[in-house]
C-alpha positions as CSV (number, residue, x, y, z in Angstrom):
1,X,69.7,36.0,136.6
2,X,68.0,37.4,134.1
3,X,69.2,39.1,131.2
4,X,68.4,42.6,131.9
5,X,70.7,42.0,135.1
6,X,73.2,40.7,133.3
7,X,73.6,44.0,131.1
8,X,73.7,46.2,133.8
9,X,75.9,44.7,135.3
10,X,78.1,43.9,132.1
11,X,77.8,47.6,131.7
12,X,79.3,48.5,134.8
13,X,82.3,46.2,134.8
14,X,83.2,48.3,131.2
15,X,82.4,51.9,132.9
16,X,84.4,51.0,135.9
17,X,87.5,50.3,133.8
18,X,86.5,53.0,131.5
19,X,86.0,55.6,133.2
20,X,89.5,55.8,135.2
21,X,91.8,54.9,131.9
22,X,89.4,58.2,130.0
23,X,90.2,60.0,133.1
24,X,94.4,59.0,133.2
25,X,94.6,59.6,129.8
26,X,93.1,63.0,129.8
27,X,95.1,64.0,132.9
28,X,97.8,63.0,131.3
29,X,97.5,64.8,128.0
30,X,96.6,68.0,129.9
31,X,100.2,67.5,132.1
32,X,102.1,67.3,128.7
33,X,100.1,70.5,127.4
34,X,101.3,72.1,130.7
35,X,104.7,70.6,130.5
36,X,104.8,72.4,126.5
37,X,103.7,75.7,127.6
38,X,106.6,75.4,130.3
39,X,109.4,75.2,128.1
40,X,108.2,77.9,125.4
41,X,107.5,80.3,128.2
42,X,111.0,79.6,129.4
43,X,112.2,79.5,125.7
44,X,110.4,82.7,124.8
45,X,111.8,84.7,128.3
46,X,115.9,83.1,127.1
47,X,115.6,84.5,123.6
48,X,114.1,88.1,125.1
49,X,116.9,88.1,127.1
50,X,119.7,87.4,124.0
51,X,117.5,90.0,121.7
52,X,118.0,92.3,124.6
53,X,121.6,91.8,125.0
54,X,122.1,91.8,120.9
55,X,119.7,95.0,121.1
56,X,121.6,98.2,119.4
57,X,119.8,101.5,119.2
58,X,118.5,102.5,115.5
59,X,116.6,105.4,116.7
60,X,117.9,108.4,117.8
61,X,115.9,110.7,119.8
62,X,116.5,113.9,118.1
63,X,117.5,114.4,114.9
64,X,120.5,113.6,113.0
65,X,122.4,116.5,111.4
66,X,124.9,117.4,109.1
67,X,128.2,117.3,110.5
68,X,130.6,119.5,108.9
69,X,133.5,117.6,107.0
70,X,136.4,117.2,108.3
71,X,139.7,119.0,107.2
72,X,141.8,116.2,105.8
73,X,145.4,116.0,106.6
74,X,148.0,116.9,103.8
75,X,150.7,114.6,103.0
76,X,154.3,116.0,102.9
77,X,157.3,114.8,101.5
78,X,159.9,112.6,102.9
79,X,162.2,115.3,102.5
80,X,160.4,117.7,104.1
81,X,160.8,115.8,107.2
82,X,164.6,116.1,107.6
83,X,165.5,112.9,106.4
84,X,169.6,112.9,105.6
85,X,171.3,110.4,104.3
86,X,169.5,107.7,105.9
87,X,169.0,109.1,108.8
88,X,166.3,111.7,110.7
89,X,167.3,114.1,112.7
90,X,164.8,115.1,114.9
91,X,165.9,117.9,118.4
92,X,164.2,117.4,122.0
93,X,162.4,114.2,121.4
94,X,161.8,112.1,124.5
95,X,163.9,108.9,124.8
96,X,160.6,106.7,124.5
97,X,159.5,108.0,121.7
98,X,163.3,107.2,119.6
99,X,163.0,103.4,120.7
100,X,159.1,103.6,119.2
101,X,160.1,105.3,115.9
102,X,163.2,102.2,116.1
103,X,160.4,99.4,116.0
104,X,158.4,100.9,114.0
105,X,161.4,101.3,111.1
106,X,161.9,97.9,111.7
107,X,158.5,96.9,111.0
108,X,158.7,99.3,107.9
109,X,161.2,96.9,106.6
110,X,163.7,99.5,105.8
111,X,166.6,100.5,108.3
112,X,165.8,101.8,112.0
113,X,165.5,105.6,112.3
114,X,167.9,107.1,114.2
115,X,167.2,110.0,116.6
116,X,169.9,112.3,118.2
């Protein structure tokens, strides 16, 4: 043979096992660019869903206005609730309400009130 056969054909053994591993290794870097996009699509659509669950409104559509204040409620006395000797004597109070105001004196830390 001569040698201007023997390139050739030298050349084509190396294009014929270059050509398909070029051709594997660019299919296979274009299936891992696919397989990336994938998952940041499907991470991108997870976190639109928790922003939109996590949303709260900071807009209002009309405008905010000056509420008026509110009357605040005045403290009275003890005394001034009927409180005797220990003991509160409160008319026409539903029998519910005397167990609540029990707890809660117990709660209080000081002796149950007692309703007739």
């Amino acid at each position: 043979m001569s040698k201007q056969m023997t390139f050739t054909l030298a050349c084509a053994v190396v294009l014929s096992a270059l050509v398909p591993g070029v051709a594997g290794y660019l299919s296979a870097r274009l299936e891992a660019i696919e397989s990336a996009e994938r998952n940041l699509r499907a991470l991108e659509v997870r976190l639109h869903v928790r922003e939109a669950r996590d949303a709260r409104a900071v807009s209002y559509p009309a405008p905010c206005l000056r509420t008026p204040a509110t009357p605040r409620f005045q403290q009275v006395p003890a005394t001034a609730l009927g409180e005797h000797r220990g003991k509160v004597w409160v008319r026409h109070v539903p029998a519910w309400l005397s167990g609540l105001l029990a707890e809660v004196g117990e709660v209080g830390g000081s002796e149950p009130l007692r309703v007739r």
